[in-house]
Every structure is written in C-alpha cells, then in structure tokens.
C-alpha positions in Angstrom: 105.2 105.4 98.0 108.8 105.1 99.5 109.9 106.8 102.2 111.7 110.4 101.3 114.7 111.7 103.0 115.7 115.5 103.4 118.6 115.0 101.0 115.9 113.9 98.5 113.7 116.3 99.5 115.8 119.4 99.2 117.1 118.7 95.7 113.1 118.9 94.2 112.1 122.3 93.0 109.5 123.9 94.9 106.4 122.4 92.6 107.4 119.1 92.8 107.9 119.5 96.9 103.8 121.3 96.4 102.8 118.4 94.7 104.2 116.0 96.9 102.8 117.3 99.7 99.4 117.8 98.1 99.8 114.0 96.8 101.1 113.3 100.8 98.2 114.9 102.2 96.0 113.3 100.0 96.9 109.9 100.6 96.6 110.4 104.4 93.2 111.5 104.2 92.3 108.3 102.3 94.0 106.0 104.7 92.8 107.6 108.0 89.1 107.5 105.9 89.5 103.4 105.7 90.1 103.5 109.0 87.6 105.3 110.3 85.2 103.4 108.2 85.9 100.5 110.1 88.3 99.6 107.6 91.9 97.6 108.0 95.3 99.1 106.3 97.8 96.7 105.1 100.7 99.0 106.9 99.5 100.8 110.0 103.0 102.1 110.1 102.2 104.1 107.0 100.1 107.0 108.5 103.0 107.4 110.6 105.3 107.6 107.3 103.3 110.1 105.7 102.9 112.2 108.5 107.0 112.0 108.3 107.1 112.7 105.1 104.6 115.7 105.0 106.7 117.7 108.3 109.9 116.8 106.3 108.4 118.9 103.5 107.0 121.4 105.3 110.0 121.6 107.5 112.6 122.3 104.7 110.0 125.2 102.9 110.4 126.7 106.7 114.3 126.5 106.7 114.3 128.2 102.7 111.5 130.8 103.8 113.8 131.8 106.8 116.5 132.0 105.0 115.1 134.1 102.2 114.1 136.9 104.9 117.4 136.5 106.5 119.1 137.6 103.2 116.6 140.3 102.3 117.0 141.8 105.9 120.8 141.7 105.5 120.6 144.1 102.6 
C-alpha cells in the first residue's frame, strides 16, 4: 500500500477515508500478529507507515468535526 499524503487524504469522501482506515487498521493488526508470532516482516518500516497513515486519517476527520461545530455554533 503506498504511502498517503493529507492532500490525498482530504480529497476522499468520508467512506473511502472509513474504509481506509478500517483496511489501515486491519493490515497493522496482521503485521504486528507475524511479529509477535516470532515472525519476520519484509519492511519493518511499515508498521511505522501505517501507523502514519492511520493518525493522518484520523487527524483530518478531527480538523472537519471541529470545524463542523465551529460553523453550527456560529449560527
């Protein structure tokens, strides 16, 4: 999965950002599983990617949520 940047991120609609995250979150889970396991990643850098990628996400639906109250309470 290539790495996302917030320009990128911001132009999704809100399903696609869910579905990446959900899609982010899942592959995580399955890497830091192979590890655990005793297992050996290709990439170590990649948890560190899709933890990246997964605050990026999370990080822009915090900026449009904010701003969504802001221009209710402005009303």
């Amino acid at each position: 999965m290539p790495l996302h940047r917030m320009e990128e991120i911001r132009k999704y609609t809100n399903e696609e950002r869910e579905k990446k995250l959900t899609e982010l979150n899942t592959e995580l889970m399955r890497v830091k599983a192979m590890v655990k396991a005793g297992g050996s990643i290709e990439n170590p850098a990649r948890i560190k990617e899709i933890r990246k990628g997964i605050a990026r996400i999370l990080t822009i639906k915090n900026e449009e949520k904010r701003k969504n109250i802001k221009g209710v309470e402005n009303r």
